[in-house]
NUPA-189079 format. One record per residue (C-alpha): residue number from 1; x, y, z. Coordinates in nm, 2 decimals. Example, Ala and Ser with C-alpha at 12.3 -4.5 7.8 and 13.67 -1.06 7.14 Angstrom:
<1,<1.23,-0.45,0.78>>,
<2,<1.37,-0.11,0.71>>,
end
This chain:
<1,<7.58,10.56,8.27>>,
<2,<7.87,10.56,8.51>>,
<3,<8.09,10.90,8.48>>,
<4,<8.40,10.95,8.67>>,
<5,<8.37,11.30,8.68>>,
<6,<8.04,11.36,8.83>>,
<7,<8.04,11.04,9.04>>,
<8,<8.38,11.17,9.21>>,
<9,<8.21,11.41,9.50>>,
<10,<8.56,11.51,9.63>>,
<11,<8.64,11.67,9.24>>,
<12,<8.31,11.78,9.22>>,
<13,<8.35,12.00,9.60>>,
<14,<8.67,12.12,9.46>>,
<15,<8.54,12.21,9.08>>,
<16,<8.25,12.41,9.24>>,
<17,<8.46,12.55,9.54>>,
<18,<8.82,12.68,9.37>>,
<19,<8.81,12.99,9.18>>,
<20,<8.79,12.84,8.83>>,
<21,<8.63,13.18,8.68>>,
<22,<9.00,13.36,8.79>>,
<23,<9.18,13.09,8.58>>,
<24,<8.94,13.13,8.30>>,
<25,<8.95,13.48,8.30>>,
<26,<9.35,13.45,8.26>>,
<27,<9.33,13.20,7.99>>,
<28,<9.12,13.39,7.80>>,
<29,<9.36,13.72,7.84>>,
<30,<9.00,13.85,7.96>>,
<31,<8.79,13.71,7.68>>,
<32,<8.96,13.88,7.39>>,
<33,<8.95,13.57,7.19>>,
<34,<8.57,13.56,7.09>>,
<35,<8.63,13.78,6.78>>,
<36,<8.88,13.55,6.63>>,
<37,<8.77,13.20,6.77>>,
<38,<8.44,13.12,6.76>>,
<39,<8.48,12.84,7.01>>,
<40,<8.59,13.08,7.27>>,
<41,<8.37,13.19,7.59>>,
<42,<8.24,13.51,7.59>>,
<43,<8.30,13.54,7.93>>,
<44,<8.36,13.33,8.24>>,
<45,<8.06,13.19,8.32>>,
<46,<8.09,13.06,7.98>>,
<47,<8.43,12.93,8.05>>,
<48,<8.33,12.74,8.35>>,
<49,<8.05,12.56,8.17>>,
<50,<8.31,12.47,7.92>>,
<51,<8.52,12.29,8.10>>,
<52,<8.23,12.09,8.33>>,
<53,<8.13,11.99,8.00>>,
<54,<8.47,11.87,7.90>>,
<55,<8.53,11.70,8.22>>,
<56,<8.17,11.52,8.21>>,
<57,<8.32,11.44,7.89>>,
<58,<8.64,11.29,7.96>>,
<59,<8.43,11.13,8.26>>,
<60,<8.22,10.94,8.04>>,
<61,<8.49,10.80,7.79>>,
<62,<8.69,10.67,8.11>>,
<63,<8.40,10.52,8.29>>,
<64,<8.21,10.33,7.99>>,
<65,<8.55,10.29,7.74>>,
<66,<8.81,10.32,7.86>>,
<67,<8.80,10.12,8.22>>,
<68,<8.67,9.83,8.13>>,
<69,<8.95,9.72,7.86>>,
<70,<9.22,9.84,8.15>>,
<71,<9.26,9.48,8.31>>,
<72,<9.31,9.30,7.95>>,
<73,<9.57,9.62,7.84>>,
<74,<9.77,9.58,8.12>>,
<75,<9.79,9.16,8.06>>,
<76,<9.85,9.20,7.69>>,
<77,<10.08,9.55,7.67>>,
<78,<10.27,9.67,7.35>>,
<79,<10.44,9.50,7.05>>,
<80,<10.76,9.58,6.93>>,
<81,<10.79,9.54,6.58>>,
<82,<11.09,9.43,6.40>>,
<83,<11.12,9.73,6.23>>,
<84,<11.18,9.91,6.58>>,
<85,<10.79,10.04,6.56>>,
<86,<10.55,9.98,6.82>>,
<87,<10.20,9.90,6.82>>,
<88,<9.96,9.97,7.11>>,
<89,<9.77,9.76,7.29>>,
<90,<9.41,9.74,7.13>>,
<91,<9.28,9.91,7.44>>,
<92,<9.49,10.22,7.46>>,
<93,<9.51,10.22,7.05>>,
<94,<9.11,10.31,7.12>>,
<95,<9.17,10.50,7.40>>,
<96,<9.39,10.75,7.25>>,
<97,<9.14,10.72,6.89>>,
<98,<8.79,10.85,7.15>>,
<99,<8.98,11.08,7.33>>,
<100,<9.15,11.27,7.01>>,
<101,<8.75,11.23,6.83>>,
<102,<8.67,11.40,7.16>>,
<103,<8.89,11.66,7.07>>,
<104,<9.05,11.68,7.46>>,
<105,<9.43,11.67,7.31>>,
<106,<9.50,12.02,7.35>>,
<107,<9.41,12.05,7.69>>,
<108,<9.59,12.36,7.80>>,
<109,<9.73,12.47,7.37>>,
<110,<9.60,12.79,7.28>>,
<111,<9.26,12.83,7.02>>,
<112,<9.51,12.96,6.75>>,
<113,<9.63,12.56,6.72>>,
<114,<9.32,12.44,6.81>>,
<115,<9.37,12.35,7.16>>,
<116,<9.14,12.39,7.44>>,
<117,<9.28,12.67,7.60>>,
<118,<9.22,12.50,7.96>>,
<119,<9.35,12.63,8.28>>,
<120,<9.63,12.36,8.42>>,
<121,<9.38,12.31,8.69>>,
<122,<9.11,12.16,8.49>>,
<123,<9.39,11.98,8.29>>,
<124,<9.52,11.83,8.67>>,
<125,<9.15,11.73,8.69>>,
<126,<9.14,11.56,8.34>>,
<127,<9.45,11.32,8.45>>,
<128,<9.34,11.24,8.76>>,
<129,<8.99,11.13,8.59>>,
<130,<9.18,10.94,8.32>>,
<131,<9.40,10.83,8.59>>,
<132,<9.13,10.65,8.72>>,
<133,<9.06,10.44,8.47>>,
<134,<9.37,10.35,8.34>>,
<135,<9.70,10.49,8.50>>,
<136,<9.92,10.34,8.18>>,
<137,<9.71,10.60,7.94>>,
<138,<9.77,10.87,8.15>>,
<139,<10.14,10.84,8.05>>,
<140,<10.02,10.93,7.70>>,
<141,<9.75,11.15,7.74>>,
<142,<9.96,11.36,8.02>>,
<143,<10.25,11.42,7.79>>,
<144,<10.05,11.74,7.60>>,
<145,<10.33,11.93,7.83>>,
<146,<10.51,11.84,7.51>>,
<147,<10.32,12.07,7.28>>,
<148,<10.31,12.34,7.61>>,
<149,<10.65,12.35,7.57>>,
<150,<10.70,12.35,7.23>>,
<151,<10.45,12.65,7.23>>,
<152,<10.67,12.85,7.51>>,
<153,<10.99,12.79,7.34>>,
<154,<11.01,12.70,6.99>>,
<155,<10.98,12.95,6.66>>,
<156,<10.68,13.01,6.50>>,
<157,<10.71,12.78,6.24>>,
<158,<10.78,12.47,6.48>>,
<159,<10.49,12.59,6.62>>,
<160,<10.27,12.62,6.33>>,
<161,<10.44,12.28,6.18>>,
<162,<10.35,12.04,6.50>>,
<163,<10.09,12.23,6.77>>,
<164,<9.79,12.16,6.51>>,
<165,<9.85,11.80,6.49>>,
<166,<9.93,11.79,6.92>>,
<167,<9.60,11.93,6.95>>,
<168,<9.38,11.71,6.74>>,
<169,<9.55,11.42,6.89>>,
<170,<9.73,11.31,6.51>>,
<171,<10.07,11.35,6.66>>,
<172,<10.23,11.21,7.02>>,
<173,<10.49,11.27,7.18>>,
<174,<10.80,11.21,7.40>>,
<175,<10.99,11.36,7.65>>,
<176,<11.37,11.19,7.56>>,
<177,<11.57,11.29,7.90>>,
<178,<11.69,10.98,8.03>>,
<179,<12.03,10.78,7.92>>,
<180,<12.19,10.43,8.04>>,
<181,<12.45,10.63,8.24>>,
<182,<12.24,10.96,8.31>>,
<183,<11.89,10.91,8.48>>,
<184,<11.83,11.13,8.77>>,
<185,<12.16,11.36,8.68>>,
<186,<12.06,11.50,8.37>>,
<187,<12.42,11.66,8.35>>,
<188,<12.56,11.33,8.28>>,
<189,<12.39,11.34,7.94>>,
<190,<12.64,11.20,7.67>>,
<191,<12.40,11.17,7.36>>,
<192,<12.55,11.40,7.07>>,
<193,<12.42,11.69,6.86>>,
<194,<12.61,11.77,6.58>>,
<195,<12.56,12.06,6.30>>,
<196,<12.67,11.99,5.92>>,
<197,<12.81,12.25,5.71>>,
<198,<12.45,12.43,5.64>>,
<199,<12.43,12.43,6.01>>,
<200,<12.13,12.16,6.00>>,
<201,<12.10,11.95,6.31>>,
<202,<12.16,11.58,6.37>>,
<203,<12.15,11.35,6.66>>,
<204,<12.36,11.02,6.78>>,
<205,<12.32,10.79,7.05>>,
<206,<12.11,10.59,7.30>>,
<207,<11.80,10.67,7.54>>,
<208,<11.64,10.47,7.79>>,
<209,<11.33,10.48,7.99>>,
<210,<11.18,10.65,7.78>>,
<211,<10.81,10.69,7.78>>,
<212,<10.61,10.68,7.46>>,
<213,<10.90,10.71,7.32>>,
<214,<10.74,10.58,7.01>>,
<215,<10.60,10.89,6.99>>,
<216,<10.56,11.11,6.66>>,
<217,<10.74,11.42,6.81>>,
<218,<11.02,11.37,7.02>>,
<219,<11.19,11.63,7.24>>,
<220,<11.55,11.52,7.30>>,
<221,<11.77,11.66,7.55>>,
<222,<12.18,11.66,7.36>>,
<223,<12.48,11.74,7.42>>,
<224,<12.59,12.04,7.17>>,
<225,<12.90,12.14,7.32>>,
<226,<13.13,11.87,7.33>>,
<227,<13.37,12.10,7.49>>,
<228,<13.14,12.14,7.78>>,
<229,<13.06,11.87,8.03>>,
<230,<12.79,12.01,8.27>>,
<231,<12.44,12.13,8.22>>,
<232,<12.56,12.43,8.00>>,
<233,<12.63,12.22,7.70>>,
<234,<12.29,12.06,7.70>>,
<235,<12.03,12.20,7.42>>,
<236,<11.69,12.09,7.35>>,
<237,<11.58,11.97,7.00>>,
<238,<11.27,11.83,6.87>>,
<239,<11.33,11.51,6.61>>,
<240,<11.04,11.31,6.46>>,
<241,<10.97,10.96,6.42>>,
<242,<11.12,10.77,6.14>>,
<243,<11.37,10.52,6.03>>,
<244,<11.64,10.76,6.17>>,
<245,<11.52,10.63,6.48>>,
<246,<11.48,10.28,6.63>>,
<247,<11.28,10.16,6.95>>,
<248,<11.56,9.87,7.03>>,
<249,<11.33,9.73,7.26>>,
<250,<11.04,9.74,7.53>>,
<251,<11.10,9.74,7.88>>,
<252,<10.95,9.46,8.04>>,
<253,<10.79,9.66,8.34>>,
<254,<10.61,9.60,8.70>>,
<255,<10.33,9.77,8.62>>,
<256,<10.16,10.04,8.38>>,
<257,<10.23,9.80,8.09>>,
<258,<9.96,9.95,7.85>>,
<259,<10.25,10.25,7.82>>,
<260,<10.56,10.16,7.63>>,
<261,<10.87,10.19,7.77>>,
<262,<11.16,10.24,7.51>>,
<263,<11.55,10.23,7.47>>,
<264,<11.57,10.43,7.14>>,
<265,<11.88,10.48,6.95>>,
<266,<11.97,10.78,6.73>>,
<267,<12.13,10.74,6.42>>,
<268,<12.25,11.05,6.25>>,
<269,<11.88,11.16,6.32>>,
<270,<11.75,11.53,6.17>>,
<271,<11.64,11.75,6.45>>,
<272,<11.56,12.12,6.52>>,
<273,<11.70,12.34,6.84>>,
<274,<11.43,12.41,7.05>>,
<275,<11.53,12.80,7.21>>,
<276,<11.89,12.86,7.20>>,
<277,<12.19,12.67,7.27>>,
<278,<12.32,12.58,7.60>>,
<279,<11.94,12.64,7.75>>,
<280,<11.83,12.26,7.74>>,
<281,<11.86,12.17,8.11>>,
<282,<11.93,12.48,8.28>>,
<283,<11.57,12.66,8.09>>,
<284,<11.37,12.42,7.90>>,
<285,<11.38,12.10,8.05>>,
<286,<11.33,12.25,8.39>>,
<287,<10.95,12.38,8.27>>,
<288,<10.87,12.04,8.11>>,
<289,<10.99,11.88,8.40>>,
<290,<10.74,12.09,8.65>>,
<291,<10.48,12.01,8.44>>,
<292,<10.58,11.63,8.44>>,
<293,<10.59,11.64,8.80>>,
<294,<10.23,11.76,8.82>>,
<295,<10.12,11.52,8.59>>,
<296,<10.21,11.24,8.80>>,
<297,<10.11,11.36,9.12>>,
<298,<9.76,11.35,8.96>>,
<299,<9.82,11.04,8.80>>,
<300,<9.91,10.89,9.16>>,
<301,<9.55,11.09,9.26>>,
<302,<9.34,10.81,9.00>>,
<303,<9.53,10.51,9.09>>,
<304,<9.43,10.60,9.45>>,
<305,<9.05,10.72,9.38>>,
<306,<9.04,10.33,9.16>>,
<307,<9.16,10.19,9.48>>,
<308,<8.93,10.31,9.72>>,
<309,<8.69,10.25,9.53>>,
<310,<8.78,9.86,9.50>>,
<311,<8.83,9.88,9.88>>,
<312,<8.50,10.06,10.03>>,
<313,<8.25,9.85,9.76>>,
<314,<8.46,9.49,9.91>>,
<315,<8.46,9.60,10.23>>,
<316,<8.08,9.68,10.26>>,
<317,<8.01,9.37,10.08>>,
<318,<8.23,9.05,10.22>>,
<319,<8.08,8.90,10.56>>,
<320,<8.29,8.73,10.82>>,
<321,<8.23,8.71,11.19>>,
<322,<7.86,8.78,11.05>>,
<323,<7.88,9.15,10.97>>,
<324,<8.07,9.31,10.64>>,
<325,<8.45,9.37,10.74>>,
<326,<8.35,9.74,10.72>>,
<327,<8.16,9.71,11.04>>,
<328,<8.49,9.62,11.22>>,
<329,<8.67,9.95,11.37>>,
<330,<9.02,9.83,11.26>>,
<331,<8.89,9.79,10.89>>,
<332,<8.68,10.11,10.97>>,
<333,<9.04,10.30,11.00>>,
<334,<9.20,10.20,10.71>>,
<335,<8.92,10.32,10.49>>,
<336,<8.90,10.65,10.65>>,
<337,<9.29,10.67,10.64>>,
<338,<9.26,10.59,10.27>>,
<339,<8.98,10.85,10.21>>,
<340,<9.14,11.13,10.39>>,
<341,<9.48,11.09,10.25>>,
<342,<9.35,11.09,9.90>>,
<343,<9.15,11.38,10.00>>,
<344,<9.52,11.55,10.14>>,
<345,<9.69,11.49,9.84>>,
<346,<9.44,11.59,9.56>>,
<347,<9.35,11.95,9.79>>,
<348,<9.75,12.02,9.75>>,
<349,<9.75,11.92,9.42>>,
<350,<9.52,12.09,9.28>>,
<351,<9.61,12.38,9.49>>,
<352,<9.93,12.41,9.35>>,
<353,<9.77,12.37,8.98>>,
<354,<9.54,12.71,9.10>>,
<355,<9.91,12.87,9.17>>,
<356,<10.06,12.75,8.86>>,
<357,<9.77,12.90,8.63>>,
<358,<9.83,13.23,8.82>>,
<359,<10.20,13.28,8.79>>,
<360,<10.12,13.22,8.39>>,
<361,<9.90,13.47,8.39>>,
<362,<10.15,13.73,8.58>>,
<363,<10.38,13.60,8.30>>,
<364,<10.16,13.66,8.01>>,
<365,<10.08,14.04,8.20>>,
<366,<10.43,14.11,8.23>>,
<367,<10.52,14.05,7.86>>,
<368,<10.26,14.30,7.78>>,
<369,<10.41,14.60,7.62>>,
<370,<10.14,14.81,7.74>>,
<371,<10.24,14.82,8.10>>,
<372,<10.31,15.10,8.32>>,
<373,<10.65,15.13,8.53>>,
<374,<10.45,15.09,8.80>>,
<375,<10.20,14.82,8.76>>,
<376,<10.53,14.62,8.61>>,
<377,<10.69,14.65,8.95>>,
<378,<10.38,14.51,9.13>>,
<379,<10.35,14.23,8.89>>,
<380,<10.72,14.17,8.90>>,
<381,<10.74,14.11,9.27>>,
<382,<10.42,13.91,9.26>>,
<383,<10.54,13.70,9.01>>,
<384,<10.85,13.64,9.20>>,
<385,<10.62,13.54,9.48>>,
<386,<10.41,13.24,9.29>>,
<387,<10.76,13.13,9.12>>,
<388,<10.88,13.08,9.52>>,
<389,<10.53,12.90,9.59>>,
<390,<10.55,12.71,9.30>>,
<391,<10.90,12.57,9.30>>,
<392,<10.85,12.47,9.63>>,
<393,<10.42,12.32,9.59>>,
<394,<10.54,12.15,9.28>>,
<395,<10.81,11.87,9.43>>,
<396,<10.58,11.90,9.75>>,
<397,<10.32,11.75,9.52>>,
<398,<10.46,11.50,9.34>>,
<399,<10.65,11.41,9.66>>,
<400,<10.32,11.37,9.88>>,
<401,<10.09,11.23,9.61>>,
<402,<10.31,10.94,9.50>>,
<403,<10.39,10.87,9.82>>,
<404,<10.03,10.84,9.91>>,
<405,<9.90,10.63,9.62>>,
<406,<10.18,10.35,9.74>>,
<407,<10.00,10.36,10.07>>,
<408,<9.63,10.40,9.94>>,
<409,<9.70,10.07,9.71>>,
<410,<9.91,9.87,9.97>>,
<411,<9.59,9.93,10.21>>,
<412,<9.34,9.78,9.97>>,
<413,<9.57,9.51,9.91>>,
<414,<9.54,9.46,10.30>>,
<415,<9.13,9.53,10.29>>,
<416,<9.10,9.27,10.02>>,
<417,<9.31,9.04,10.20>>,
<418,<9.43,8.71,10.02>>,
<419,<9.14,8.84,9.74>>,
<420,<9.36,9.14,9.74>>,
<421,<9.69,8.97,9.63>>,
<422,<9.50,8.77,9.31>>,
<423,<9.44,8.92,8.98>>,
<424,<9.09,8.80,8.96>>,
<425,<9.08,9.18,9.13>>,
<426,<9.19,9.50,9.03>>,
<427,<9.38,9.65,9.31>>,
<428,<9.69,9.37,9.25>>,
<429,<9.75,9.59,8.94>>,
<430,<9.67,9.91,9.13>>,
<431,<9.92,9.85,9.39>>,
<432,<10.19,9.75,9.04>>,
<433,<10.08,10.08,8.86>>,
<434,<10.15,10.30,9.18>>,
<435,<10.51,10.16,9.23>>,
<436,<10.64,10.37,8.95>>,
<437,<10.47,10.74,9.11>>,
<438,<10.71,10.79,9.35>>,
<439,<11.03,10.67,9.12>>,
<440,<10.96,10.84,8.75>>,
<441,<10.99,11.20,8.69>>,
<442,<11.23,11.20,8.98>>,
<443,<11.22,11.01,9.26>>,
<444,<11.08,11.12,9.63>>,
<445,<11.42,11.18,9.78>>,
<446,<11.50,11.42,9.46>>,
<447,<11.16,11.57,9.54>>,
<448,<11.28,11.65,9.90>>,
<449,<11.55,11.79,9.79>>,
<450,<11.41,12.02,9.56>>,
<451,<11.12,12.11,9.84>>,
<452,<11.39,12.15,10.15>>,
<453,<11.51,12.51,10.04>>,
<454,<11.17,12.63,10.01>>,
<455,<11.08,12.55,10.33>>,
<456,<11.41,12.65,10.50>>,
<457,<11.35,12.96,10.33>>,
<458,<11.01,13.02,10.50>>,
<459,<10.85,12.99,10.16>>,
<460,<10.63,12.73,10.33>>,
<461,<10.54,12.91,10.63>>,
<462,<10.41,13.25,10.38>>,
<463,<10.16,12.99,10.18>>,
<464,<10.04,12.88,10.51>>,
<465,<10.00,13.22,10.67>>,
<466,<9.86,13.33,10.32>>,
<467,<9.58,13.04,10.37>>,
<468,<9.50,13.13,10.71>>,
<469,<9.50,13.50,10.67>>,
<470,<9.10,13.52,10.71>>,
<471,<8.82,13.56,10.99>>,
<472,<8.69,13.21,11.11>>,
<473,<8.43,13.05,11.25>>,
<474,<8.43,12.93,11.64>>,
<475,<8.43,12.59,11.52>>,
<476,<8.72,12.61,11.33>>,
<477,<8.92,12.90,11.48>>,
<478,<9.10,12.61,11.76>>,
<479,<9.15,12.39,11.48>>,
<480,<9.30,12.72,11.30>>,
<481,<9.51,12.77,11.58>>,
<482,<9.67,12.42,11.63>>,
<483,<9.77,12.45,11.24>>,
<484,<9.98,12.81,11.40>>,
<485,<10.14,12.64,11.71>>,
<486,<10.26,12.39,11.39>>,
<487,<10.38,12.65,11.23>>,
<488,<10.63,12.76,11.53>>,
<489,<10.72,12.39,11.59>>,
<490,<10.86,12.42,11.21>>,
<491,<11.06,12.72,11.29>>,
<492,<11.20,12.55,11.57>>,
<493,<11.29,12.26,11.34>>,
<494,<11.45,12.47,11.09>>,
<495,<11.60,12.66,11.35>>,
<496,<11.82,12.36,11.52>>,
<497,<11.86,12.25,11.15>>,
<498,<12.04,12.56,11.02>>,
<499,<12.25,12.57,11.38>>,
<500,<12.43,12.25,11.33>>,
<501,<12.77,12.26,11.17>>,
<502,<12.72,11.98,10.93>>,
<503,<12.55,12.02,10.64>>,
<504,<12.48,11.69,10.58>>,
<505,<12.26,11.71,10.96>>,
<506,<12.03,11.90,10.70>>,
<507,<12.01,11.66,10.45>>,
<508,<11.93,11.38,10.76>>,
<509,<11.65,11.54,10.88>>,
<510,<11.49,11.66,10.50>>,
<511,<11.20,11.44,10.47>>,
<512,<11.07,11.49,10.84>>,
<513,<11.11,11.89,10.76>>,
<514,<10.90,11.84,10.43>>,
<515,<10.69,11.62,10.60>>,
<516,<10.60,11.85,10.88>>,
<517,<10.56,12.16,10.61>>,
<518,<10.28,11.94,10.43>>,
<519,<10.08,11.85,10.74>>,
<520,<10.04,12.22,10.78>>,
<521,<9.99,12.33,10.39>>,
<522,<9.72,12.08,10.41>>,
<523,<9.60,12.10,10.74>>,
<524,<9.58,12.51,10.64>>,
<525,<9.38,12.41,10.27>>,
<526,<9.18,12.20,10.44>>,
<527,<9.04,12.47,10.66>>,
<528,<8.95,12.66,10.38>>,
<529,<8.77,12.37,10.28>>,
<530,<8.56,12.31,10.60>>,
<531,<8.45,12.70,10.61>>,
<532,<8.22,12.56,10.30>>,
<533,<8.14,12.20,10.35>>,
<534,<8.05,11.98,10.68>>,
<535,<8.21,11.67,10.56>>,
<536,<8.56,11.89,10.50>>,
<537,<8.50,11.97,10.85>>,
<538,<8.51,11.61,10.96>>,
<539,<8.79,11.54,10.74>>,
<540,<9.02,11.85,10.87>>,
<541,<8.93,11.72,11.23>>,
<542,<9.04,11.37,11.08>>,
<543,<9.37,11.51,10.93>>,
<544,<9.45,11.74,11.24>>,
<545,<9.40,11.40,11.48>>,
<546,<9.60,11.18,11.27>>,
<547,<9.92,11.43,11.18>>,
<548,<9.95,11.68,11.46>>,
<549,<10.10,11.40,11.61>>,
<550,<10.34,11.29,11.39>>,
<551,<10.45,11.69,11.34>>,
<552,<10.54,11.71,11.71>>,
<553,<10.72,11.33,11.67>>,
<554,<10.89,11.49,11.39>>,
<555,<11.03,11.82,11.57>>,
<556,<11.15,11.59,11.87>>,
<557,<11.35,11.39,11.63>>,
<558,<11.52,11.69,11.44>>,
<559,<11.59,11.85,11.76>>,
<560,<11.73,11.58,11.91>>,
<561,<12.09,11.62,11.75>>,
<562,<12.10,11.23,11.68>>,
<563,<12.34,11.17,11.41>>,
<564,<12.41,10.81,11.43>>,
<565,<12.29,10.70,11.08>>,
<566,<12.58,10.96,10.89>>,
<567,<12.79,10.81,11.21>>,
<568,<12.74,10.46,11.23>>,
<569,<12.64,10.38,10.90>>,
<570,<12.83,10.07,10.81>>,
<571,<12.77,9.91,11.15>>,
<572,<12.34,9.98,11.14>>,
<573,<12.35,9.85,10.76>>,
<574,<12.60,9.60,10.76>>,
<575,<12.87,9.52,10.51>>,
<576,<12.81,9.52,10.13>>,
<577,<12.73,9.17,10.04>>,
<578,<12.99,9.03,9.84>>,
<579,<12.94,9.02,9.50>>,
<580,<12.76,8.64,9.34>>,
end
């Protein structure tokens, strides 16, 4: 039986090779759980088996289910109902039925509601896997960030009410951010919440883009205080599906169509405030949104891993010239370029999962009344440290990953040739899936912006240094030491960047700054890698040939003090057209 867990060697290295027992042991708040949860590991050992059974699991259910229905689900999609209700797609209807009977829901929600009680790592593994098979179910399985968030916010008895039914996979959900007027600037939000004179909560108005919003549990991002027109007078409340709310229609997509796409519209809808007031954006959202972002970074991971796979099994198997294509060098590159970029992206991914699970557990430590004045100030300062890492790993992920998966499917398009571009394959829906990686959940420019102050900062430069900080072998020690003559190329970068008087000189040169950061966060990872494994070594080698390069290309362009595009913008883009 095919399993896309233990058939994937890359996730398998990376299972085997990351400290998975650390996470575990901060999940488990050092396996206090046993006496109250009879599910819970005793100790991490335990733990780790766990979750290789869960992914083997998951594995199965996407290789022998849930993969082969993918190609009808995404010619078929959703219905919209007249009475604004949706029904799934047969395929993911019966995806979402095995994977709740699996009881893999509640990745990352505590035992108390049932959940799994997963590190965010393993969870990152799980959507990749999914991801795979079927990059439309990911959009419903990857939205348990929902119930996180619920659990980090909301009272106790919203807790108790909806976390059970998250977990067992009853209940979906929503995140319900986006307006017609207020996508990417989420202070432009206009839809109203309004409190009657027992100080219950209602909501009025439109949403767009808005995935799963059929949903069961929908958390809804309003405006509460009229009077204020930014990001302050946002709150976060959770509403529920009913006749209070309509799905006006489906969006009629590119890609991903097995995941419904809905305008919904709020009439006088009851809802409860998630937190307190005037937190929705500036607290709340901001955590679901990290999560989001990690979600689709390993959702970009699949569709890649599905395409490769398409292109490497054509590639050894069509004949021309008489020899399969994958005998010819030029063919030869593509599919190592594929292989290694995938490779890049899921090492920083998952990477920055590993980071995410340990500044929760400084989190959880700190709110420990038991703490010493001492011990608090040490876990303060390191705590400050992974919130730097992460806030600058997290867009760096989503950026890179998306970003690859467009490449990854365009190239087995271009493997496949004119087989490529026909449907009778499945990398012509690959290549429509991945368009949407790099444009939902923020788009790659808002990613660089979000990753530019990190790395201006020098954040970059400390996870690097932390990376290499180690004794290495004389194999890798020169490969070590190009990754630190990178690092002072960066400096100078950022350097000439901070020295020029325009601000929007900055702004220019973002991507190629971000850009040369990841080559080296990689480049760094992937050392680590190639201490343990032969085949990482040829891949760092691989990586190290192919980017160094482009770092140095990079540097010559910042430093060059070429302004022209903010300069002569209208004459190298021409007029606007007039308007039809």
């Amino acid at each position: 039986m095919t399993n896309f867990f233990t058939d994937n060697q890359d996730i398998q290295f990376l299972f085997d090779h990351m400290d998975i027992a650390r996470l575990a042991a901060i999940m488990e708040e050092d396996f206090r759980f046993t006496e109250e949860f009879e599910h819970a590991p005793r100790d991490a050992e335990e733990a780790v088996d766990n979750y290789r059974r869960i992914l083997a699991t998951v594995g199965e259910l996407t290789a022998e289910r849930i993969a082969p229905t993918a190609e009808e689900t995404d010619r078929i999609g959703n219905i919209l109902n007249d009475d604004g209700t949706v029904t799934y797609t047969p395929g993911i209807a019966d995806a979402v039925k095995s994977l709740s009977q699996a009881g893999v829901m509640g990745f990352t929600l505590p035992h108390r509601f049932g959940g799994l009680n997963c590190p965010n790592l393993v969870y990152t593994m799980a959507i990749d896997i999914v991801s795979r098979a079927d990059a439309s179910l990911m959009n419903l399985f990857g939205l348990q960030g929902i119930g996180e968030t619920i659990n980090a916010f909301a009272d106790e008895d919203i807790r108790q009410a909806y976390l059970p039914d998250m977990a067992s996979g009853k209940a979906s959900g929503a995140m319900v951010l986006t307006e017609p007027d207020a996508g990417s600037d989420l202070q432009a939000v206009k839809v109203k919440a309004w409190q009657d004179d027992a100080g219950r909560w209602y909501i009025n108005g439109v949403k767009r883009f808005i995935t799963n919003g059929c949903g069961d549990v929908l958390l809804v991002l309003a405006r509460s205080e009229p009077d204020i027109a930014d990001g302050r007078g946002l709150s976060l409340f959770l509403a529920d599906k009913g006749p209070k709310v309509k799905v006006r229609r489906i969006e009629n997509k590119l890609g991903i169509h097995g995941s419904p796409t809905c305008e919904l519209v709020f009439e006088d809808t009851p809802a409860k405030l998630i937190g307190e007031r005037q937190q929705g954006l500036i607290k709340y959202v901001m955590a679901l949104m990290y999560g989001a972002r990690m979600g689709i970074a390993a959702q970009s991971l699949g569709i890649a891993e599905a395409a490769c796979h398409a292109a490497r099994s054509y590639a050894h198997s069509r004949r021309q010239f008489g020899a399969t294509i994958d005998a010819f060098p030029a063919v030869r590159e593509m599919l190592v370029d594929m292989s290694v970029d995938l490779q890049a992206a899921r090492a920083l991914t998952y990477y920055a999962s590993l980071c995410v699970d340990v500044d929760q557990g400084l989190q959880r430590k700190l709110a420990s009344a038991s703490l010493d004045p001492d011990e608090k100030k040490k876990l303060k300062s390191k705590a400050r440290e992974y919130r730097k890492i992460n806030g600058l790993l997290t867009p760096m992920c989503k950026y890179w990953a998306s970003e690859m998966c467009l490449r990854v499917a365009n190239n087995a398009v271009a493997v496949l040739g004119g087989s490529g571009y026909m449907k009778d394959y499945p990398v012509e829906r690959l290549t429509r899936d991945a368009r949407i990686t790099s444009i939902y959940e923020g788009t790659s420019q808002l990613q660089i912006v979000a990753a530019i102050g990190g790395i201006t900062s020098g954040a970059a430069e400390t996870i690097i240094n932390q990376l290499l900080d180690r004794q290495w072998s004389s194999d890798i020690a020169p490969m070590v030491d190009q990754i630190r003559s990178g690092v002072a190329d960066l400096a100078d970068a950022i350097a000439f960047v901070k020295d020029q008087p325009d601000p929007n000189y900055r702004r220019l040169y973002a991507r190629k700054l971000v850009d040369m950061a990841i080559y080296l966060i990689i480049g760094a990872i992937f050392c680590d890698h190639a201490a343990e494994s032969d085949a990482k070594r040829a891949v760092l080698r691989r990586w190290l040939a192919a980017r160094m390069p482009e770092l140095q290309m990079n540097k010559q362009l910042i430093c060059s003090g070429d302004d022209i595009i903010l300069s002569e913008f209208e004459t190298l883009a021409g007029p606007v057209p007039d308007a039809d």
